[in-house]
N, C-alpha and C positions, 0 to 999 in steps of 0.2 A: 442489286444496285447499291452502291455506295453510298453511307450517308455523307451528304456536303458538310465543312465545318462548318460551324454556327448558323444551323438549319435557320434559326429565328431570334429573330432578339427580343428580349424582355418586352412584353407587352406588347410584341405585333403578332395579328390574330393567325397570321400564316405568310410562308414564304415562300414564292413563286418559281421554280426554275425551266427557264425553257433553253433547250441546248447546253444543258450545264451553267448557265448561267442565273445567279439569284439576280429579281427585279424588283427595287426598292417601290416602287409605284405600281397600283396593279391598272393601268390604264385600260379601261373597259375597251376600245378600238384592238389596243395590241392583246388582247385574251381573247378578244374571239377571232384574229387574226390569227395567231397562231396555237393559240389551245381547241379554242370550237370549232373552228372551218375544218381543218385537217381531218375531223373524226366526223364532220358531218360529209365533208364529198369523200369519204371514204364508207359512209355507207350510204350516199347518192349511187355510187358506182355499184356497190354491192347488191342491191335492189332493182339497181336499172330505174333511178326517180327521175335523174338527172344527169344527162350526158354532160363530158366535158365541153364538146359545142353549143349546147344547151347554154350552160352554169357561162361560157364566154358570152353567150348572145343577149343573155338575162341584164334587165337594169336595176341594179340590186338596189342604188342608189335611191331613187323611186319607190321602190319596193320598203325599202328600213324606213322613207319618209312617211309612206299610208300608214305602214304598221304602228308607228310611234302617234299619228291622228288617231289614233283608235283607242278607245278604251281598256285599259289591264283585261277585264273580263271578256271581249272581244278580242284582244289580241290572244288569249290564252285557248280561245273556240276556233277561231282561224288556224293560229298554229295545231289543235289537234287533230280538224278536218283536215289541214292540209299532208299530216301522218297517216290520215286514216281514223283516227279514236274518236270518232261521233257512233250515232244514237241508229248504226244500222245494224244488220241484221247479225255483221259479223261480230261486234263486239255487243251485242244483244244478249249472243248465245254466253258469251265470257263472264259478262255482268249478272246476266238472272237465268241461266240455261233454257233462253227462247230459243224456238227456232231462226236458225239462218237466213232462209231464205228469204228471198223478194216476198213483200204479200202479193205483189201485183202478177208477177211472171213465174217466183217459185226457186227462179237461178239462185246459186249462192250472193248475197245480198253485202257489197262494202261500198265503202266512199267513192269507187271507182264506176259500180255498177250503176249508182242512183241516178244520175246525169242523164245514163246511157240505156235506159230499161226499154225494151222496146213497146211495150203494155203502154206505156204512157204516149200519149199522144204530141205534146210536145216535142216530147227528146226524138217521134218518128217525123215531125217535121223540120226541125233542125238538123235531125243528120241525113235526111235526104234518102235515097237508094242505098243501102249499105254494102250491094256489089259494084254500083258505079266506084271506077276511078276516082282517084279524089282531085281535086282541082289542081290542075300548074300552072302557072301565069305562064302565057305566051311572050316571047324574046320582042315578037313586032307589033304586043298589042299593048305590053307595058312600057314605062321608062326602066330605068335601071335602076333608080328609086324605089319603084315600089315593087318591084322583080325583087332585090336583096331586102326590102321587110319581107316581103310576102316569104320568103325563102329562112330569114330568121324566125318569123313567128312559126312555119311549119319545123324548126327545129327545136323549139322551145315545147309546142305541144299543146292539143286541147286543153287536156287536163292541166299544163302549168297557166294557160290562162283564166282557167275556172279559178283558180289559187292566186290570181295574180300576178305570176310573173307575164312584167310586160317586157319587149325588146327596146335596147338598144337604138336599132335601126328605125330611125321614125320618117316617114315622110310628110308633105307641105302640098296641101291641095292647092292652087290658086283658079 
């Protein structure tokens, strides 16, 4: 890669270029517009976190508002549960060479399991039969309102609403 002429000028700490072009302001909205996002839904995609009708259906807006009510230390615990890096059994082993597994069930033990253990009695009452069908709204028993949430949030996902992501699509009870 080429170096650009006059990478930097005398006393600025660093120089930005995105598309070949240097940006005299590093405006935090345009760096993670196009520095962060790009290398985050590209390894959204790469992991399968977050579909691109997902990452459409998502209200990010909502989402940057909670996070910024939140404490540094809270947003720093959220954002690493919502990668995965809390205190389960997978990053256990990484940290002090515990075992992996669940205490409760034994399964391999991450962010994703804990929700979902079957040993626990809650998570067997919240997710119901786990060979049932999962639910689909009926065309003539809902409006078309709550047909497309209901249809957004099942593409968003449990797991993204455990983390927060809420949809877009809201509807208005009266």
């Amino acid at each position: 890669m080429p170096v650009p002429p006059n990478p930097r000028f005398f006393l600025e700490p660093a120089a930005l270029f995105v598309g070949g072009v240097k940006h005299a302001q590093l405006d935090p909205a345009f760096l993670q517009a196009h520095v962060a996002l790009p290398e985050l839904r590209e390894r959204w995609l790469r992991r399968s976190t977050i579909s691109p009708e997902a990452e459409a259906a998502i209200d990010w807006s909502s989402l940057g508002r909670a996070m910024r009510n939140l404490s540094p230390k809270l947003q720093r615990c959220t954002t690493k549960h919502s990668v995965g890096m809390c205190g389960v059994g997978k990053f256990l082993e990484i940290w002090s060479d515990e075992d992996p597994g669940c205490p409760l069930c034994g399964e391999h033990e991450d962010h994703l399991h804990v929700p979902r253990c079957n040993q626990k009695s809650y998570s067997r009452d919240f997710q119901g039969d786990p060979s049932a069908p999962s639910p689909r709204p009926r065309s003539w028993f809902c409006s078309p309102a709550v047909t497309a949430a209901f249809r957004s949030r099942r593409c968003i996902g449990c797991q993204g609403l455990l983390e927060g992501r809420l949809s877009m699509i809201t509807t208005v009870v009266s």
